[in-house]
N, CA, C and O atoms as CSV, one atom per row, in Angstrom:
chain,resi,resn,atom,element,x,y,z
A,1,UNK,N,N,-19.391,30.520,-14.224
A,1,UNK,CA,C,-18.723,29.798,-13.151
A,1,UNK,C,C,-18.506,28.332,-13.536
A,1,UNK,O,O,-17.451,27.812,-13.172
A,2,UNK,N,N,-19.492,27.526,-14.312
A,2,UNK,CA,C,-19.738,26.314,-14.758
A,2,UNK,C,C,-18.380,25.847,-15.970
A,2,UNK,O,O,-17.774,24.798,-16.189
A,3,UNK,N,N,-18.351,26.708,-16.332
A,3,UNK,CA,C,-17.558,26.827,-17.535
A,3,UNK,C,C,-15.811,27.432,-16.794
A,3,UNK,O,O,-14.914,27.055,-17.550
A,4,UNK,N,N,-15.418,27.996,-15.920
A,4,UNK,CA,C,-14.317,28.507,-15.439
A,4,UNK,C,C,-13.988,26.666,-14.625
A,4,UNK,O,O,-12.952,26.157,-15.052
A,5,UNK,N,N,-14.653,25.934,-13.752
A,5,UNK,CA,C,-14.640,24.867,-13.098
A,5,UNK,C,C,-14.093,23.537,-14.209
A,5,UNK,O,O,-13.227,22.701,-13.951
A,6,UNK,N,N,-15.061,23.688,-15.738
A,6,UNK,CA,C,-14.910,22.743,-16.591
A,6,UNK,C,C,-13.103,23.000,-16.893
A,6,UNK,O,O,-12.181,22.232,-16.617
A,7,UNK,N,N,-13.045,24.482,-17.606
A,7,UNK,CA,C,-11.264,24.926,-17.542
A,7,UNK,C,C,-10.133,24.582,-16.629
A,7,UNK,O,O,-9.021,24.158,-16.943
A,8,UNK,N,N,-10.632,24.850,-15.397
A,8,UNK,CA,C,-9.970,23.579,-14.107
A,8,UNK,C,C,-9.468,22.313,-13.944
A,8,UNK,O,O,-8.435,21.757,-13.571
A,9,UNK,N,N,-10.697,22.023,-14.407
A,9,UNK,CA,C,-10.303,20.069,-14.246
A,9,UNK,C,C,-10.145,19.883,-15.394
A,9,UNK,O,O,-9.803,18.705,-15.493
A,10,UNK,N,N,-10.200,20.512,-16.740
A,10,UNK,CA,C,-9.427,20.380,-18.171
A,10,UNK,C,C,-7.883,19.984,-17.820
A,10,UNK,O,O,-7.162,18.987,-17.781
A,11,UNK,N,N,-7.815,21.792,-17.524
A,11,UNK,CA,C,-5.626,21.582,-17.231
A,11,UNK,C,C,-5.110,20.803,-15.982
A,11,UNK,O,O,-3.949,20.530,-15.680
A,12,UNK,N,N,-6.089,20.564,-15.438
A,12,UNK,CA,C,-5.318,19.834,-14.081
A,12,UNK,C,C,-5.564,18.377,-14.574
A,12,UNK,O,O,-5.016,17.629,-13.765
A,13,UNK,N,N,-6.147,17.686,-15.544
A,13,UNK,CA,C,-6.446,16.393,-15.548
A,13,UNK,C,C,-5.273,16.296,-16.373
A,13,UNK,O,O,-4.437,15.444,-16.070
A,14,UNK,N,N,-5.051,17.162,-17.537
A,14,UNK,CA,C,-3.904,17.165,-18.726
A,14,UNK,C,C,-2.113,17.279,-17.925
A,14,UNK,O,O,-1.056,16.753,-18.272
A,15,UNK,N,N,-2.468,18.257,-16.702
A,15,UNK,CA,C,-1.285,17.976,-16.118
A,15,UNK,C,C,-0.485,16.911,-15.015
A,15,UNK,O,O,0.703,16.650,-14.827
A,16,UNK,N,N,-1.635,16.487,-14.456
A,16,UNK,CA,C,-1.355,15.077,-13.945
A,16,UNK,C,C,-0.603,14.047,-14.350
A,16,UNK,O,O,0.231,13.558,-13.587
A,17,UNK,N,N,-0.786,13.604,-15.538
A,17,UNK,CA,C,0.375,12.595,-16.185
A,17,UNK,C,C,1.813,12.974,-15.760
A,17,UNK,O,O,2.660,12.089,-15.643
A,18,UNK,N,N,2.091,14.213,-15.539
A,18,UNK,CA,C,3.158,14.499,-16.222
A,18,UNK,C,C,4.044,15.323,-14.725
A,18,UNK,O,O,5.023,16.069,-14.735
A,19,UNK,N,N,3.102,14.737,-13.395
A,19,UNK,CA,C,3.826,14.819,-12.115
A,19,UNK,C,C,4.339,13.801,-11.707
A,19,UNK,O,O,4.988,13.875,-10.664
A,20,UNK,N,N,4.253,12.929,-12.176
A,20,UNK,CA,C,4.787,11.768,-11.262
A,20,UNK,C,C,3.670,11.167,-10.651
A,20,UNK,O,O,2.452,11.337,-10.710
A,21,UNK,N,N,4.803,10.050,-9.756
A,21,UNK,CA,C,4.200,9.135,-8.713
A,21,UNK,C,C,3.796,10.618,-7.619
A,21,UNK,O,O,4.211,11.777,-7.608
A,22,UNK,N,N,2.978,9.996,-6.934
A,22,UNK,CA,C,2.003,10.941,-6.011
A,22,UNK,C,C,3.023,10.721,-4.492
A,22,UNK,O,O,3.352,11.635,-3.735
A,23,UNK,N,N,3.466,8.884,-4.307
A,23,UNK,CA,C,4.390,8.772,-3.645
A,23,UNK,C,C,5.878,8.413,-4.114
A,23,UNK,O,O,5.951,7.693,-5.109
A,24,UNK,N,N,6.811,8.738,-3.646
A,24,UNK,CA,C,8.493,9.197,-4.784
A,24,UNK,C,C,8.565,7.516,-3.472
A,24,UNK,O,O,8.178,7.204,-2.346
A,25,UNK,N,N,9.671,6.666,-5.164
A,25,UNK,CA,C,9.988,5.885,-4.525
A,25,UNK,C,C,11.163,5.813,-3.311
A,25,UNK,O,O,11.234,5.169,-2.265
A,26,UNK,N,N,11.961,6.695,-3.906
A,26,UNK,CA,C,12.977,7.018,-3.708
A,26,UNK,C,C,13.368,8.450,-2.703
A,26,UNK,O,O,12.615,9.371,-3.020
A,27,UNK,N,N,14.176,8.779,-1.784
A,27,UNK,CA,C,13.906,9.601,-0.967
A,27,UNK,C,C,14.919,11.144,-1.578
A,27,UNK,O,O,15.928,11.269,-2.272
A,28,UNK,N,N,14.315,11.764,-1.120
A,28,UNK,CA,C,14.789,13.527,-1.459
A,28,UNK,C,C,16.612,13.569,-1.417
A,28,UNK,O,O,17.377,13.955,-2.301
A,29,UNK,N,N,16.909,13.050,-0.120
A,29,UNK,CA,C,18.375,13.361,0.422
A,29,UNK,C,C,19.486,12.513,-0.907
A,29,UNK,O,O,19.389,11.297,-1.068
A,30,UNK,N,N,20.609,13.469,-1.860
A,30,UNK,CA,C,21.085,12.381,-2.304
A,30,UNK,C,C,21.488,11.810,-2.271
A,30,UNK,O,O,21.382,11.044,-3.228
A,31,UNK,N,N,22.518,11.408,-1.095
A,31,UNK,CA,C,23.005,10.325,-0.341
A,31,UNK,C,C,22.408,9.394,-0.206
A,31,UNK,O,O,22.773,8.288,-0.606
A,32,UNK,N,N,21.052,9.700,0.562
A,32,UNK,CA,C,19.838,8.535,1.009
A,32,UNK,C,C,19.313,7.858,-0.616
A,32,UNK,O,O,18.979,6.680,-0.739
A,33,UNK,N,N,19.323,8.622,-1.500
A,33,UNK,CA,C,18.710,8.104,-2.735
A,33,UNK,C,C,19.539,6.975,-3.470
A,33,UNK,O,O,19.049,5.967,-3.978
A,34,UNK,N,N,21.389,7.444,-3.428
A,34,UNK,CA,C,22.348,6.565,-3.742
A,34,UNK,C,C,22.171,5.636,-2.836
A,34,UNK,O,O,22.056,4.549,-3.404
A,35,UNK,N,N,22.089,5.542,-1.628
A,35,UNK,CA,C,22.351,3.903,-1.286
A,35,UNK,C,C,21.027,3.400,-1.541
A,35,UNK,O,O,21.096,2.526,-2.404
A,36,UNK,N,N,20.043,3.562,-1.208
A,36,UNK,CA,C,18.507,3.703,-1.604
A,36,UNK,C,C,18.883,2.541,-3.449
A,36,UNK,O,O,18.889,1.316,-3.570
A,37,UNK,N,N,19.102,3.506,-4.402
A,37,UNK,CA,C,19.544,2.846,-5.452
A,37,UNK,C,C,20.844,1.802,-5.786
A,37,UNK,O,O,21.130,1.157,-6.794
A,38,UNK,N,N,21.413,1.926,-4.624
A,38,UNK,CA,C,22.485,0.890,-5.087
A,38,UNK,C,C,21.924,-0.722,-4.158
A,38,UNK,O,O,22.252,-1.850,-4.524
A,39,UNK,N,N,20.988,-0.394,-2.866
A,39,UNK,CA,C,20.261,-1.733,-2.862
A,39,UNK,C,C,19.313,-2.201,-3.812
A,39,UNK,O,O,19.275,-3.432,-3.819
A,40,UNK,N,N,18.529,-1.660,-4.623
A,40,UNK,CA,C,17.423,-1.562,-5.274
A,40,UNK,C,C,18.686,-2.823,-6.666
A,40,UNK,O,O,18.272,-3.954,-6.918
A,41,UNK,N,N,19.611,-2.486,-7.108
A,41,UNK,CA,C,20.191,-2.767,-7.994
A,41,UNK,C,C,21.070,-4.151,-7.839
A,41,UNK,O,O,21.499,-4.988,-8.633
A,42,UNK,N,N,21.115,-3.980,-6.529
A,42,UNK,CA,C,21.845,-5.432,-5.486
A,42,UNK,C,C,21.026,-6.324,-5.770
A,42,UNK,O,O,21.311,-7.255,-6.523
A,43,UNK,N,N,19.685,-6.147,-5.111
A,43,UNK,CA,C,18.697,-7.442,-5.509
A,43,UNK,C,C,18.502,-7.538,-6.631
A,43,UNK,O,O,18.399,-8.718,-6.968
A,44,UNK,N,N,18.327,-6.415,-7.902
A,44,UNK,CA,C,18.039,-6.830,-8.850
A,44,UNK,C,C,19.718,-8.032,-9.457
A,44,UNK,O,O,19.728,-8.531,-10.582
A,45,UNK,N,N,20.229,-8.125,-9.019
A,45,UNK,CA,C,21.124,-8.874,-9.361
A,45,UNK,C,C,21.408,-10.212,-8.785
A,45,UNK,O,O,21.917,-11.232,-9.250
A,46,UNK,N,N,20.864,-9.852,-7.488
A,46,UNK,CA,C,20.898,-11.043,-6.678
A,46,UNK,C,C,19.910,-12.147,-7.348
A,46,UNK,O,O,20.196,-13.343,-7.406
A,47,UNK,N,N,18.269,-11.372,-8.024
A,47,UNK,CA,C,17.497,-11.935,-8.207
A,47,UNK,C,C,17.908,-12.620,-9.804
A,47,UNK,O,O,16.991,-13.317,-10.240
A,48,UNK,N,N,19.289,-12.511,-10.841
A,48,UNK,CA,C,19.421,-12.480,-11.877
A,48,UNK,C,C,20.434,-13.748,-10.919
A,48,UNK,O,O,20.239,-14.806,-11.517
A,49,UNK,N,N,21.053,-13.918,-10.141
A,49,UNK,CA,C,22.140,-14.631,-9.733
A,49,UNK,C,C,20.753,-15.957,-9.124
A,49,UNK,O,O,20.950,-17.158,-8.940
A,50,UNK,N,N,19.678,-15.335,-8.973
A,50,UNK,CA,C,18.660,-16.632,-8.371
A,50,UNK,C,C,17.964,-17.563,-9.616
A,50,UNK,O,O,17.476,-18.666,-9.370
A,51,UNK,N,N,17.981,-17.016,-10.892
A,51,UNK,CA,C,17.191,-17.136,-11.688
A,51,UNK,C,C,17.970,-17.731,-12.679
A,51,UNK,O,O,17.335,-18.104,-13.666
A,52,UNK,N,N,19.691,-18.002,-12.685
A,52,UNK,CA,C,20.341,-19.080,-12.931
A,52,UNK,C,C,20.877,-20.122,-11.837
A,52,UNK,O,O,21.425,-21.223,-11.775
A,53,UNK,N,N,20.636,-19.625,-11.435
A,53,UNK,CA,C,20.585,-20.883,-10.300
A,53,UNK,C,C,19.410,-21.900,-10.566
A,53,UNK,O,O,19.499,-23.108,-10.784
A,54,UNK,N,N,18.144,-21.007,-10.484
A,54,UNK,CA,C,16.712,-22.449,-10.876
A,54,UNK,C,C,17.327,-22.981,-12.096
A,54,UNK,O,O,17.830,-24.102,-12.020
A,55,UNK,N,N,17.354,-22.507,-12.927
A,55,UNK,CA,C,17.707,-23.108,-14.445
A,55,UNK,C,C,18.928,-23.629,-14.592
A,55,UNK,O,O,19.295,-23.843,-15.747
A,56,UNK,N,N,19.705,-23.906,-13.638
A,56,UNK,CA,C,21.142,-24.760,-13.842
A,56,UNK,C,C,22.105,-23.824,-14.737
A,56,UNK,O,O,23.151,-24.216,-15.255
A,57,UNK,N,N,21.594,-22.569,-14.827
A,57,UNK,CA,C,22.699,-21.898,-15.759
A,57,UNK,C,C,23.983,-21.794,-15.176
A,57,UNK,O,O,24.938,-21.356,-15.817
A,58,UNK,N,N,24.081,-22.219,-13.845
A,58,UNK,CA,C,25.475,-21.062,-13.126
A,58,UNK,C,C,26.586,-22.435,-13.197
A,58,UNK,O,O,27.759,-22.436,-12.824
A,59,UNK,N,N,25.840,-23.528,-13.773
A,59,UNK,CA,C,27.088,-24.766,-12.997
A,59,UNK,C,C,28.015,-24.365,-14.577
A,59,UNK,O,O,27.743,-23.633,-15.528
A,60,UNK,N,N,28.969,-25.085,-14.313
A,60,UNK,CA,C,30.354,-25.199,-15.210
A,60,UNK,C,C,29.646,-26.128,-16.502
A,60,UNK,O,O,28.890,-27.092,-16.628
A,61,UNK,N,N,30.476,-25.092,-17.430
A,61,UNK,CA,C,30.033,-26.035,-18.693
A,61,UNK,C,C,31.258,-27.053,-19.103
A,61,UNK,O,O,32.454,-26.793,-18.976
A,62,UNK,N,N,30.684,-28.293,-19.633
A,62,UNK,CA,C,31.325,-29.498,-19.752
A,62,UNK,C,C,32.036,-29.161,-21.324
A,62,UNK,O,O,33.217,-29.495,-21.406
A,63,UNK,N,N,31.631,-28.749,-22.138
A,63,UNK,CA,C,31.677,-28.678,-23.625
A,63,UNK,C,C,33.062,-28.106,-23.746
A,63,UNK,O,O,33.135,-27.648,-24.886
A,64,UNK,N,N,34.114,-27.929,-23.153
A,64,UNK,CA,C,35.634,-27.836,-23.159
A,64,UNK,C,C,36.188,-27.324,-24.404
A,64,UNK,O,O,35.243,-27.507,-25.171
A,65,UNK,N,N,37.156,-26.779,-25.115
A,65,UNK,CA,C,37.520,-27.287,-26.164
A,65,UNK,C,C,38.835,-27.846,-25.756
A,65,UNK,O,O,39.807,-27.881,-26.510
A,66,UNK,N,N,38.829,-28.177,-24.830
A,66,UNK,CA,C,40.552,-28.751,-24.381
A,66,UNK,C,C,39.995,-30.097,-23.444
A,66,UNK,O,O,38.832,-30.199,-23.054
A,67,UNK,N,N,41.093,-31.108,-23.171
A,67,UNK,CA,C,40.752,-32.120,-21.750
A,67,UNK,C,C,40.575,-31.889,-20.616
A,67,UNK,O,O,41.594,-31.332,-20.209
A,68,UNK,N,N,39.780,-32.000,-19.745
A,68,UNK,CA,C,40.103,-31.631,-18.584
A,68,UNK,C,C,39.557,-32.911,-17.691
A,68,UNK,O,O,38.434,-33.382,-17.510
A,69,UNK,N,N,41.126,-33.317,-17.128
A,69,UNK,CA,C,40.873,-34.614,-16.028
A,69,UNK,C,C,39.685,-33.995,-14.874
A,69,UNK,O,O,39.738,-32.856,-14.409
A,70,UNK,N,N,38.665,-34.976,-14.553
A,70,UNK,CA,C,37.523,-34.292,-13.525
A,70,UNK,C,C,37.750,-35.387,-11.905
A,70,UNK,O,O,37.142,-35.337,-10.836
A,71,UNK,N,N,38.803,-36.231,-12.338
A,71,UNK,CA,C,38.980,-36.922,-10.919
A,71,UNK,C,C,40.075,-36.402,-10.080
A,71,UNK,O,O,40.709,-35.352,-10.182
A,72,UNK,N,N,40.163,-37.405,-9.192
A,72,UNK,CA,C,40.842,-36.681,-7.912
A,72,UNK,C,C,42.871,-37.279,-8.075
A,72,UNK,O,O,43.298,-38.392,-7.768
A,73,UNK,N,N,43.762,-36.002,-8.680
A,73,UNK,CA,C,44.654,-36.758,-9.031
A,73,UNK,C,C,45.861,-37.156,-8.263
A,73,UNK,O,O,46.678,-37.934,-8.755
């Protein structure tokens, strides 16, 4: 019996990895999963649109290769 129990929690420990999250981030319906993933992908962009913003990446670059008048003409 000791030995049938050890065989148990052998294959069930070996198969665990390989179920997943226990809770799914994402929901069953695929409709619900597409918009589900297309917000998930919004922020991740929003947060890429925030993260040049801290770093001054988003302003206009000055380095031209042409003139460009910057006053009011």
């Amino acid at each position: 019996m000791r030995r049938r129990i050890c065989w148990a929690l052998l294959v069930c420990s070996s198969c665990l990895p390989m179920v997943g999250c226990v809770l799914p981030i994402y929901s069953a319906n695929p409709s619900k999963r597409a918009e589900q993933l297309i917000y998930t992908s919004e922020n991740l962009r929003a947060l890429i649109q925030e993260w040049e913003r801290f770093w001054f990446l988003d302003q206009p670059n000055h380095m031209t290769p042409f003139r460009v008048h910057g006053g009011v003409i």
